[in-house]
C-alpha positions as a Markdown table, in Angstrom:
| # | Residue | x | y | z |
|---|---|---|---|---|
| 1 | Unk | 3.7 | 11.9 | -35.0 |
| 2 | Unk | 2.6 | 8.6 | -36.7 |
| 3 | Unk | -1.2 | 10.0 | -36.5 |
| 4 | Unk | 0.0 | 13.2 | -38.3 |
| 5 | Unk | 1.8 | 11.5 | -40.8 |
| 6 | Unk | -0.9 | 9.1 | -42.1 |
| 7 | Unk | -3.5 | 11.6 | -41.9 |
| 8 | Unk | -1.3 | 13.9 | -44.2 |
| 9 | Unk | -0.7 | 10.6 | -46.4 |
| 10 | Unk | -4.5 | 10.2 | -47.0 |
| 11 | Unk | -5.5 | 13.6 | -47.0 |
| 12 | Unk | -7.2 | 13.6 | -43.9 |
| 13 | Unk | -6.7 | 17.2 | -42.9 |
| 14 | Unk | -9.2 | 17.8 | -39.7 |
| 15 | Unk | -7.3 | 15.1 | -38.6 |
| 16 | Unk | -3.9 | 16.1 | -39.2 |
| 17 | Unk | -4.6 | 19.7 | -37.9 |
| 18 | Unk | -6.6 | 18.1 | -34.3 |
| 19 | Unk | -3.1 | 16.0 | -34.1 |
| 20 | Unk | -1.3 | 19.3 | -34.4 |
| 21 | Unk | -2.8 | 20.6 | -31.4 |
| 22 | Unk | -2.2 | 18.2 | -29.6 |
| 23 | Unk | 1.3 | 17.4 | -30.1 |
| 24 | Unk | 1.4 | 21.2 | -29.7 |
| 25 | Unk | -0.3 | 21.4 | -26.2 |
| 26 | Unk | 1.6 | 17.8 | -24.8 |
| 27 | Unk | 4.9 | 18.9 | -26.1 |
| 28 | Unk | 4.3 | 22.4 | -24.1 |
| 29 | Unk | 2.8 | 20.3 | -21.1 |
| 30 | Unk | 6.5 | 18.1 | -21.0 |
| 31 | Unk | 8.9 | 21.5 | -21.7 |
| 32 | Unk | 6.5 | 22.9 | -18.4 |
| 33 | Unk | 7.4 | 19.5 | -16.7 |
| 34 | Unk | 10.4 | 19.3 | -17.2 |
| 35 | Unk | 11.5 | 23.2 | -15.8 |
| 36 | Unk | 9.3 | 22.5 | -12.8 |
| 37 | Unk | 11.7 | 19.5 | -11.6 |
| 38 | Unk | 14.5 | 20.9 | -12.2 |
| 39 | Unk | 13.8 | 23.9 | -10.4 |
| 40 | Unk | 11.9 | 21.9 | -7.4 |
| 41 | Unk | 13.6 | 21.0 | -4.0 |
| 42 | Unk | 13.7 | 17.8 | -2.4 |
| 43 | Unk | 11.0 | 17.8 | 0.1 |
| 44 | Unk | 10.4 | 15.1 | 3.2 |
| 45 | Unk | 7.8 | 13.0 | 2.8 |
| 46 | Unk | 4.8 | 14.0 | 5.5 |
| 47 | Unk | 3.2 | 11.4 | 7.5 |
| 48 | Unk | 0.0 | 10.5 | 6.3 |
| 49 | Unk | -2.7 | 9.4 | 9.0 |
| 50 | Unk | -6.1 | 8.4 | 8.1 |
| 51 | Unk | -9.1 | 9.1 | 10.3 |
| 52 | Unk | -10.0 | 6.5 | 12.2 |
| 53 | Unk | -6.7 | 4.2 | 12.2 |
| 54 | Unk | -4.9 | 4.3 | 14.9 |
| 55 | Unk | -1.7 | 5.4 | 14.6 |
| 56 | Unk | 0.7 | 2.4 | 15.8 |
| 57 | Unk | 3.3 | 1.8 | 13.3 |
| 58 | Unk | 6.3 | 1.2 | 15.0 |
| 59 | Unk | 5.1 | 1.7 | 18.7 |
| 60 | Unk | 5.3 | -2.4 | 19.3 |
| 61 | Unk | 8.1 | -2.7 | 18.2 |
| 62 | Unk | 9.8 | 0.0 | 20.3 |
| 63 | Unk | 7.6 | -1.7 | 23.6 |
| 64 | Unk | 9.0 | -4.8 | 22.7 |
| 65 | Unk | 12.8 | -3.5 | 22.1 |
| 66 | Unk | 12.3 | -1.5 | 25.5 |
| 67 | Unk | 10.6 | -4.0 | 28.1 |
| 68 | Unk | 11.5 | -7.2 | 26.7 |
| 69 | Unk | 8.0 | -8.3 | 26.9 |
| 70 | Unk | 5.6 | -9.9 | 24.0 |
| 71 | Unk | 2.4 | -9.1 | 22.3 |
| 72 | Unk | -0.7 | -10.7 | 23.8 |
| 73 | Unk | -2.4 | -12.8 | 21.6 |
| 74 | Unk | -6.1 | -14.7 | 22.0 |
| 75 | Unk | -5.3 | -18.5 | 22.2 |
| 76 | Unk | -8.6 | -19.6 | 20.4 |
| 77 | Unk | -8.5 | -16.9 | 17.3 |
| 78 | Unk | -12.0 | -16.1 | 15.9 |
| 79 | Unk | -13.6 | -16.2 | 19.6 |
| 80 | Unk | -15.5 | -13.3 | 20.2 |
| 81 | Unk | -17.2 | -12.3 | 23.6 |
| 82 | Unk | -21.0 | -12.2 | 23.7 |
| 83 | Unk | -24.1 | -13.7 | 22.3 |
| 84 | Unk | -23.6 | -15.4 | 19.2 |
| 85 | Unk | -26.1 | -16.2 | 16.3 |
| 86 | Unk | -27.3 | -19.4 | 15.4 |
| 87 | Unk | -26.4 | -20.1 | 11.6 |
């Protein structure tokens, strides 16, 4: 609206008139928005599993919960088996 006005005030009237349009085509865009919620139902959100990631969110914990036992984790982190390059 401020865009229209001080276009107007100085006479800038391609300007004023591109404004127009869109004020005109967000202001339709918002009133379209707007219906579309209110007439939408709730839906569950869908599990979303990307290719290549195994899927194991939760599953520990449910291991853990069910056979009271631990994760197994590498003593010396950042060992890796094999050759290793000399740096």
């Amino acid at each position: 609206m401020a865009f229209i006005l001080n276009g107007t005030l100085h006479q800038a009237w391609p300007s004023v008139v591109t404004n127009v349009a869109w004020f005109l085509i967000s202001a339709v865009a918002l009133v379209r928005m707007r219906s579309e919620e209110a007439d939408a139902e709730p839906v569950e959100a869908t599990h979303l599993q990307y290719p290549g990631v195994p899927d194991s969110t939760g599953q520990m914990a449910v291991v853990e919960a069910l056979t009271g036992a631990l994760p197994v984790v590498s003593s010396a982190p950042g060992v890796a088996d094999g050759p290793r390059l000399a740096v």
